[in-house]
C-alpha positions as CSV (number, residue, x, y, z in Angstrom):
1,X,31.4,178.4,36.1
2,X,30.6,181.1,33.6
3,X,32.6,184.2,35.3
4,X,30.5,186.5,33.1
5,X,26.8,186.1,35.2
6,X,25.9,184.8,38.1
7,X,22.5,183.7,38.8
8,X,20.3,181.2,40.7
9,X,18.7,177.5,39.9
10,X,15.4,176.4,41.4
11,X,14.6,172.8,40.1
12,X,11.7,171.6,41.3
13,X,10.5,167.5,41.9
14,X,7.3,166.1,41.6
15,X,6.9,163.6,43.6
16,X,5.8,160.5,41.9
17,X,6.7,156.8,43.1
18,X,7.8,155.0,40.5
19,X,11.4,153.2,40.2
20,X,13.3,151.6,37.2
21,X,16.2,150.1,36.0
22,X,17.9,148.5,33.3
23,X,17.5,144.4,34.2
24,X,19.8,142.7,36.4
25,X,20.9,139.3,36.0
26,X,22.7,136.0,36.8
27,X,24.1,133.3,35.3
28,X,24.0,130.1,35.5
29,X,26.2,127.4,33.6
30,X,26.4,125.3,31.6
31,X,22.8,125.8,30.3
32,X,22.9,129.7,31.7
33,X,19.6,130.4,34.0
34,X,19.0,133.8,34.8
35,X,17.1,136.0,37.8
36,X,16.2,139.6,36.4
37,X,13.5,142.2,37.1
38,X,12.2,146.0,35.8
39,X,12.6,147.4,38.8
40,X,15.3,147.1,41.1
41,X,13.9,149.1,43.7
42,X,9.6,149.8,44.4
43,X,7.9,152.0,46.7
44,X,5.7,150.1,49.3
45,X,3.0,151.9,47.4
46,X,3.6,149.6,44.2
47,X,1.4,146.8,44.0
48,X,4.0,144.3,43.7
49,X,7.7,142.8,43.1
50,X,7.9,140.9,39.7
51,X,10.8,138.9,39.0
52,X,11.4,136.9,35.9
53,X,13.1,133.5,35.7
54,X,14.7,133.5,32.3
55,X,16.2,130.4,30.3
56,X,18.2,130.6,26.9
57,X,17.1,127.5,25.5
58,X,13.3,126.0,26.0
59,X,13.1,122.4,27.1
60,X,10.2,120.0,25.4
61,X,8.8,119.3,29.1
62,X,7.8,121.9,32.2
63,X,11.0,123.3,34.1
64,X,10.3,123.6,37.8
65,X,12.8,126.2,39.7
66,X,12.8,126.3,43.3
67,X,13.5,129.7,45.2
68,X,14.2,130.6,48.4
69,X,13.3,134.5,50.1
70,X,15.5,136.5,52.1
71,X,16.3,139.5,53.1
72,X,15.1,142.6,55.7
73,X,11.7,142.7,53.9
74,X,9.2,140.4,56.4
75,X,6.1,138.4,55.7
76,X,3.1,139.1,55.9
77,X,4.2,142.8,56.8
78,X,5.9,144.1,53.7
79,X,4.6,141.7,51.1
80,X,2.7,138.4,50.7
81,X,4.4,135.3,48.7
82,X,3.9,131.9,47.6
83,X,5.0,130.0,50.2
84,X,5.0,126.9,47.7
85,X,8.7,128.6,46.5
86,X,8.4,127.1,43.3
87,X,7.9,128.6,39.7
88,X,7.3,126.7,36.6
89,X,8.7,127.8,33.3
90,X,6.2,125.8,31.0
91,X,7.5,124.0,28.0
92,X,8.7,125.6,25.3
93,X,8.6,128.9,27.3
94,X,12.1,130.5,28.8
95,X,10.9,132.3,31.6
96,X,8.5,132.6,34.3
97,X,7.7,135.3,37.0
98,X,7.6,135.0,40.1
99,X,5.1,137.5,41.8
100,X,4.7,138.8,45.6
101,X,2.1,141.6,46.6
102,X,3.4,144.3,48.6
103,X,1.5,145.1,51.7
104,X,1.2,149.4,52.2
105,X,1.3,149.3,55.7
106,X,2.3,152.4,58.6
107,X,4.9,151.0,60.0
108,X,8.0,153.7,59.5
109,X,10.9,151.6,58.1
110,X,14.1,152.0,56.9
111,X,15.1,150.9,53.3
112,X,14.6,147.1,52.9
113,X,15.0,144.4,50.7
114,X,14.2,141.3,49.4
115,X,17.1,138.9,48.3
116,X,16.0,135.8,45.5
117,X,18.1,133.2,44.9
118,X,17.3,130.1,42.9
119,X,18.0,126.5,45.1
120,X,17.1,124.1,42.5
121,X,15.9,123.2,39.3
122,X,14.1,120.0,37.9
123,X,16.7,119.3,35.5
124,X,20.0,118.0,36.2
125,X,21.9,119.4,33.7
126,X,21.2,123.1,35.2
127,X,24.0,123.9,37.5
128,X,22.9,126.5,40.1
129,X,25.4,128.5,42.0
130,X,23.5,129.6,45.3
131,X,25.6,132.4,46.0
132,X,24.1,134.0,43.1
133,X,20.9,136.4,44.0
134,X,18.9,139.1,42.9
135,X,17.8,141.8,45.1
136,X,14.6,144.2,45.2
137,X,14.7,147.3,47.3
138,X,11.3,148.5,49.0
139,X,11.4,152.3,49.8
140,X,9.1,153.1,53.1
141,X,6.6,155.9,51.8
142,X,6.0,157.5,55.6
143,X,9.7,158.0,55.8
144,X,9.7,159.8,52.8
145,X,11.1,163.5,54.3
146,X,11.4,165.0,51.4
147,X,8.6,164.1,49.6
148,X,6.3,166.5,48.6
149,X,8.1,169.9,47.9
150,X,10.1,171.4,45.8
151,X,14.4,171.2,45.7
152,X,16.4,174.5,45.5
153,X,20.0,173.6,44.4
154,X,22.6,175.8,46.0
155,X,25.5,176.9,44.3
156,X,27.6,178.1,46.7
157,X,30.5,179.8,46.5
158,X,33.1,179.2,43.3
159,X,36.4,177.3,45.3
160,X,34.8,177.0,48.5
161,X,32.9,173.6,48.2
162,X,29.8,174.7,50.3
163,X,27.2,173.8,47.7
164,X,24.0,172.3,49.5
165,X,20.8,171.8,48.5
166,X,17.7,173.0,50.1
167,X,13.6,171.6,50.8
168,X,10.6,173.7,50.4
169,X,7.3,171.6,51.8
170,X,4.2,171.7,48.6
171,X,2.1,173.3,51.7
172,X,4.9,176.4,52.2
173,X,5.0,175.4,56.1
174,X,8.9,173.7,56.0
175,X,11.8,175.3,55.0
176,X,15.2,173.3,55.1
177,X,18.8,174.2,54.1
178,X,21.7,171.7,54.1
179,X,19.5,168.5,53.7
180,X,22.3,166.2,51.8
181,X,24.9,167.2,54.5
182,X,22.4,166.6,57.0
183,X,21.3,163.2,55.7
184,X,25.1,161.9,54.9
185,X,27.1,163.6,57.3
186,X,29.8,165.3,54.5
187,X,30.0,168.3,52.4
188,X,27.9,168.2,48.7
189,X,30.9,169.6,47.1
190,X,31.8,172.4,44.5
191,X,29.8,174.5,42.5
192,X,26.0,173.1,42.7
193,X,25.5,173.2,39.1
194,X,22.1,171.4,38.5
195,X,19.7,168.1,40.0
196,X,18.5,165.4,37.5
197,X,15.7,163.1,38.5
198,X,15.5,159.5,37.3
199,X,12.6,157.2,39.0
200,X,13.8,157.3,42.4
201,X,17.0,159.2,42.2
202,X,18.2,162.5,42.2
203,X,21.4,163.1,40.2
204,X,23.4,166.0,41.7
205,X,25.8,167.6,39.4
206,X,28.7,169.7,41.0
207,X,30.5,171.5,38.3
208,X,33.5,172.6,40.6
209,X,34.2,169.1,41.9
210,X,33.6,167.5,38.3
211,X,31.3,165.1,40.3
212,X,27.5,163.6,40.5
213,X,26.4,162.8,43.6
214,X,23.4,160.5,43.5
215,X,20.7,160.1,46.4
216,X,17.6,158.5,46.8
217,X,15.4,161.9,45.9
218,X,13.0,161.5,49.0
219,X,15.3,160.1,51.8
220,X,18.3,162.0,50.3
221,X,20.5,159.0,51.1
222,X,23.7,158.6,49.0
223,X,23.6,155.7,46.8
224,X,27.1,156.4,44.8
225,X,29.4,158.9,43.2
226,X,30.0,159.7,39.9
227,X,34.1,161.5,39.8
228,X,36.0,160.4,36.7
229,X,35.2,160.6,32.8
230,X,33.7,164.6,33.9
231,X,35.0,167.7,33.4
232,X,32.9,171.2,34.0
233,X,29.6,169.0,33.8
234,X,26.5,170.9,33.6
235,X,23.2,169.4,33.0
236,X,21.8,165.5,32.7
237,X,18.9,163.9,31.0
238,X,18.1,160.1,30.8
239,X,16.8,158.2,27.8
240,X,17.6,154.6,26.4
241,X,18.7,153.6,30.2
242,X,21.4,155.9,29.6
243,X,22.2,159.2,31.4
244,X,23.5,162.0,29.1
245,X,25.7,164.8,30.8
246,X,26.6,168.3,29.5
247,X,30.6,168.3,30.3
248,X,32.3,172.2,28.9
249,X,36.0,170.6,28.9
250,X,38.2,173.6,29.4
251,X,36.1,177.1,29.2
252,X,38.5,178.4,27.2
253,X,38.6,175.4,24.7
254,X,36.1,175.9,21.8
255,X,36.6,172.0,21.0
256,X,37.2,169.6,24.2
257,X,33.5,170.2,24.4
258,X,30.8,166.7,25.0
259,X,28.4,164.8,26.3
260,X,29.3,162.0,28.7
261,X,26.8,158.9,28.5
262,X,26.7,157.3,31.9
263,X,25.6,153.6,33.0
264,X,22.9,154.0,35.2
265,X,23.9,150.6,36.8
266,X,27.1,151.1,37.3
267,X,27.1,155.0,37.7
268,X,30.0,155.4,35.2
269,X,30.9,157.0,32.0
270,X,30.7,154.7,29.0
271,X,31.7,156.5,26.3
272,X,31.7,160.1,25.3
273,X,30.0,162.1,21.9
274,X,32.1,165.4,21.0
275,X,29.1,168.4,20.2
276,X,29.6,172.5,20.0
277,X,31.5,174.6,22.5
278,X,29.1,174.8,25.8
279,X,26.3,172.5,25.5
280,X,24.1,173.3,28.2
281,X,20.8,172.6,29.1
282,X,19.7,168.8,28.2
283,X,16.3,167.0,27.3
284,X,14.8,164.1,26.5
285,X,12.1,164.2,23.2
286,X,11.1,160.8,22.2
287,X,13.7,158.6,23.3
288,X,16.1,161.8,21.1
289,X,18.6,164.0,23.8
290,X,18.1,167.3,22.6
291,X,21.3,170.0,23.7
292,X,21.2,173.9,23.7
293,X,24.9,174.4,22.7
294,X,24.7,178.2,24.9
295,X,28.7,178.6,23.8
296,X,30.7,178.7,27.3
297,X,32.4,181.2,27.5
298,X,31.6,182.3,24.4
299,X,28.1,182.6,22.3
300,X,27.1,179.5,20.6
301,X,24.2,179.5,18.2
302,X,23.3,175.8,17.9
303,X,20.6,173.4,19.2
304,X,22.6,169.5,18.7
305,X,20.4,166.6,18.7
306,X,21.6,162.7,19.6
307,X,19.4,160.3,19.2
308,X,18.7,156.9,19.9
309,X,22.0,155.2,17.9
310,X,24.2,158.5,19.0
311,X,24.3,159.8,15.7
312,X,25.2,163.8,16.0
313,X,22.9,166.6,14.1
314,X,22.3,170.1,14.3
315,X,20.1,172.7,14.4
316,X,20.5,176.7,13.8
317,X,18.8,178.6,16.2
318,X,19.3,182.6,17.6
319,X,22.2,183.6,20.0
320,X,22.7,181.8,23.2
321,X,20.3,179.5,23.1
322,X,19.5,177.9,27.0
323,X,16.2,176.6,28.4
324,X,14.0,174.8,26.2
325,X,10.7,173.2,27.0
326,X,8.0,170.5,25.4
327,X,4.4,171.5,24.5
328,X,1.5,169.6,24.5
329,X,2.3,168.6,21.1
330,X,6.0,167.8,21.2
331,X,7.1,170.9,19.6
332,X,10.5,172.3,21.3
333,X,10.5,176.0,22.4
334,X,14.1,177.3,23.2
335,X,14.6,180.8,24.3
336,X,17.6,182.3,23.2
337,X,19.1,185.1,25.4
338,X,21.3,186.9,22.1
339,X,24.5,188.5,22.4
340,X,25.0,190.9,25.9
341,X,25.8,194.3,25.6
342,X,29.2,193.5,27.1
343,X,30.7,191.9,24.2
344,X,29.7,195.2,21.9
345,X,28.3,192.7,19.7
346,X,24.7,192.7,21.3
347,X,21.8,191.3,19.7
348,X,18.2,190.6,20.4
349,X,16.6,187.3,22.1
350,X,14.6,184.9,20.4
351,X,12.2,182.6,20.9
352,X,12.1,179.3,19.0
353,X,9.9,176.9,18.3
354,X,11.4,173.2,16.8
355,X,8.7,170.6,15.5
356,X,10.9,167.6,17.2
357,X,9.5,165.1,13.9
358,X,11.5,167.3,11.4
359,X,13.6,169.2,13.6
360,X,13.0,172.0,11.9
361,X,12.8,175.6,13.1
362,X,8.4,176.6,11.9
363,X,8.7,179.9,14.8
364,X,11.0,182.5,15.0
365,X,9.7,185.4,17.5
366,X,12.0,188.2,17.7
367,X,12.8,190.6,20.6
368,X,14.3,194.3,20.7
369,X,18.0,193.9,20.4
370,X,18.7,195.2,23.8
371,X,15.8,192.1,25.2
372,X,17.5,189.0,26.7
373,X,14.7,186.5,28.2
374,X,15.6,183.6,29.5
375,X,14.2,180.9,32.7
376,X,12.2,179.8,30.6
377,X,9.1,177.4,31.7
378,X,6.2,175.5,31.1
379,X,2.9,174.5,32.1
380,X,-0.6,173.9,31.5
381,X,-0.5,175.1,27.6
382,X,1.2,177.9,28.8
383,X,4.9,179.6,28.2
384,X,6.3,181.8,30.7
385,X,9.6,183.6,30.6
386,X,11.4,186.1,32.4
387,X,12.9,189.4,31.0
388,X,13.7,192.6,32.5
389,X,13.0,192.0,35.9
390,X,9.1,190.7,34.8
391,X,7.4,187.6,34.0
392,X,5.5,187.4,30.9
393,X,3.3,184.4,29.8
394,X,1.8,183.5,26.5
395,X,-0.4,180.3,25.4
396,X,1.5,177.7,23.4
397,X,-0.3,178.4,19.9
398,X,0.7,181.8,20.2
399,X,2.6,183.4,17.0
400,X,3.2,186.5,18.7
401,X,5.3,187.6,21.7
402,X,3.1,189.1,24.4
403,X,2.7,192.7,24.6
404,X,2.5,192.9,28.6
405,X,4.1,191.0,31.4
406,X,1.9,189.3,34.0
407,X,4.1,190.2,37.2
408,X,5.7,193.3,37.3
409,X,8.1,194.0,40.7
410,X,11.5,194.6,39.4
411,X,11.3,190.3,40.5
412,X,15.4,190.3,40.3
413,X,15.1,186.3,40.2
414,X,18.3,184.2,39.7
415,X,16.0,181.3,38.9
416,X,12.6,180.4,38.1
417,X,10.3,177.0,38.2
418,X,6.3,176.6,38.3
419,X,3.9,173.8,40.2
420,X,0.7,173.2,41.5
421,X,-0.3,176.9,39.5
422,X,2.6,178.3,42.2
423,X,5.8,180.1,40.5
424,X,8.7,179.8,42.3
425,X,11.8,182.5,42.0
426,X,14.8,182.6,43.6
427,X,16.0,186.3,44.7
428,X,19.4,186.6,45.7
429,X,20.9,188.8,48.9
430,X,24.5,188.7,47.9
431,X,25.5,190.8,51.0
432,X,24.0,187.8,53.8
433,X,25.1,185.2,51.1
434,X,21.2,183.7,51.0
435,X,18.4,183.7,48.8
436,X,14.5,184.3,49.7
437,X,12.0,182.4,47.4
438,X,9.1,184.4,46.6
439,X,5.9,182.6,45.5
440,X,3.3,184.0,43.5
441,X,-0.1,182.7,42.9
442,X,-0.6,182.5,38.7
443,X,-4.9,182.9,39.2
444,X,-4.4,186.3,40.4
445,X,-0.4,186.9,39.1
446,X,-0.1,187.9,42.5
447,X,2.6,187.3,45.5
448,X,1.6,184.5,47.9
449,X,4.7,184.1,49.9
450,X,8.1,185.4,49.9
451,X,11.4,185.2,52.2
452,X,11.3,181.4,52.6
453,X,15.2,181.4,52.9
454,X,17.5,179.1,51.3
455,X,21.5,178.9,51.2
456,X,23.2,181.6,48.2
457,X,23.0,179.8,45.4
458,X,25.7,181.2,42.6
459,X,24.6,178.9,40.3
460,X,23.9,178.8,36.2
């Protein structure tokens, strides 16, 4: 935790219903036959389950496999099938797909499955181990509670281990605090740092407890626990079937400082890549992970990019650089907070803008020396930051900082996000140890909402 501020983080999910991962696969010897599929778990929204049947080496005539179905999944209720069983893999071909419909139906249902395993093949020289399956997981789209909303993460108190994580319903009419605790019956853990989504899955990450604790992002189920390989972990981006994780080592360490890569199958850390004292925030640009290195403890200066075969580059930017965002035309903007006062070193923000096909720096804007913006957001062509207690906005092709903010309340927001033409900031009441999210309509720039209530969130 950086000692030095303490604010608030509002992340916010839209919902979509999409789920991959990287294949899965069996093997069969001594001519290895293999199950795999896309997408190891669908919403009963998706139109279907598509599995391939995958050969290494053709054969000169057809190869018929015969499958069996199992599972929770039923039917003729959750999905429609064959009920011939067989697939062909034509000559000269090495696979084939087997493909059932799903049936969107109203029926409120816990997580199912559907279980594939291969009984026999037309030629004799294929062994197939039966035990050997594949399995598809169908999510239930009325039991979705958390669907449609936004995610405040919590971060609790520093040592205390009471991070949470709270819901706020799209149509402002639920409020709920404590919803992973609720759902799994145990405690988050330490230090809510930040939430990653991947397809399906929220990735928790809980700096204090050097954890990631990952949940189905609409059931908030637990599906596993990452808790070796991190150390002060801080924010997570996915690209290549990877996950990338901002880790500061020790604080106080200039150079124990990385990024852990993390198996999304196995939820592990693979390997590490060493970067800059504090990388921070993390994102994804073109199958690239681009990090703001904001310096830990200290003040870095540095955007580091890794791309696709992990090799390491850099790129200058102004003091403490932190959020950054992607316009419409895949240009980076990073606001960079500059020195504080405090160190008696102080120096203006910036605001940057990278063209992510050069990675170059083609915008510098400057700010007063004694300006430090920072939540910085995006949407619909437009950048909004916050600075002084106001929010300012400015159109994408700007060249100039704006002149005058947009909402000007003496906000106090520890954390800042934007949907459905809604901005959402967190405003903290240290004394009750909660925060009230205030809601402003960005037609009029003018408050909607306020005191929906969530748990105190101390969090970067």
């Amino acid at each position: 935790m950086n000692t030095k501020r303490i604010i608030f983080g509002l992340f916010i999910a839209v919902l979509s219903f999409t789920s991959c991962s990287d294949d899965e696969g069996v093997d069969f010897q001594p001519n290895p036959l293999s199950l795999s599929t896309e997408k190891s778990s669908v919403d009963e929204t998706d139109e279907s389950i598509d599995v391939m049947v995958n050969i290494t080496e053709s054969r000169t005539i057809d190869l018929i496999i015969t499958y069996e179905i199992g599972g929770t999944a039923v039917d003729g209720v959750d999905y429609t099938s064959n009920n011939e069983r067989t697939v062909t893999i034509p000559a000269n071909s090495l696979n084939a797909e087997i493909n059932l419909s799903l049936i969107d139906n109203d029926i409120i249902n816990e997580l199912r499955d559907i279980t594939f395993r291969i009984t026999e093949v037309s030629d004799s020289s294929l062994t197939v181990n039966n035990s050997e399956t594949i399995t598809v997981s169908i999510i239930d789209d009325e039991s979705y509670r958390y669907r449609d909303g936004i995610l405040v993460i919590n971060q609790g108190g520093f040592g205390t281990g009471d991070a949470s994580v709270s819901f706020l319903s799209d149509d402002l009419t639920f409020t709920e605090n404590n919803i992973f605790s609720t759902t799994n019956s145990s405690m988050l853990g330490d230090t809510g740092q930040s939430i990653a989504f991947n397809d399906n899955l929220a990735y928790i990450v809980l700096n204090g407890s050097n954890k990631v604790e990952i949940v189905n992002r609409y059931s908030f189920a637990s599906v596993a626990t990452i808790d070796t390989g991190l150390a002060n972990p801080r924010y997570m981006a996915f690209a290549n079937g990877m996950g990338y994780l901002t880790n500061w080592g020790d604080g106080f360490d200039p150079d124990d400082d990385y990024v852990a890569l993390i198996d999304l199958n196995t939820y592990t850390v693979t390997s590490t890549i060493a970067v800059s004292e504090g990388p921070e925030r993390i994102i994804n640009v073109n199958g690239s992970i681009y990090i703001s290195n904001k310096g830990g403890y200290n003040q870095g200066n540095v955007i580091t990019k890794i791309d696709a075969n992990n090799t390491v580059s850099t790129i200058n930017t102004g003091d403490v650089p932190d959020e950054m965002i992607v316009d419409s035309e895949n240009n980076i903007w990073v606001v960079c907070e500059g020195i504080p006062s405090w160190t008696g070193n102080e120096t203006g923000g910036k605001l940057i803008k990278i063209n992510s096909t050069t990675d170059t720096v083609v915008e510098t804007l400057d700010f007063a020396t004694t300006a430090h913006p920072e939540m910085l957001n995006y949407a619909d062509g437009n950048i909004y930051y916050y600075e002084n207690g106001a929010i300012y906005k400015m159109d994408e092709n700007d060249t100039n900082l704006p002149t005058s903010a947009i909402i000007i309340q003496n906000l106090d927001f520890g954390g800042l996000a934007i949907k459905n033409n809604m901005l959402f900031g967190t405003k903290p009441d240290y004394i009750a140890g909660t925060s009230d999210i205030n809601i402003y309509n960005l037609n009029t720039n003018t408050l909607n909402s306020q005191g929906h209530q969530s748990q105190m969130g101390l969090n970067l």
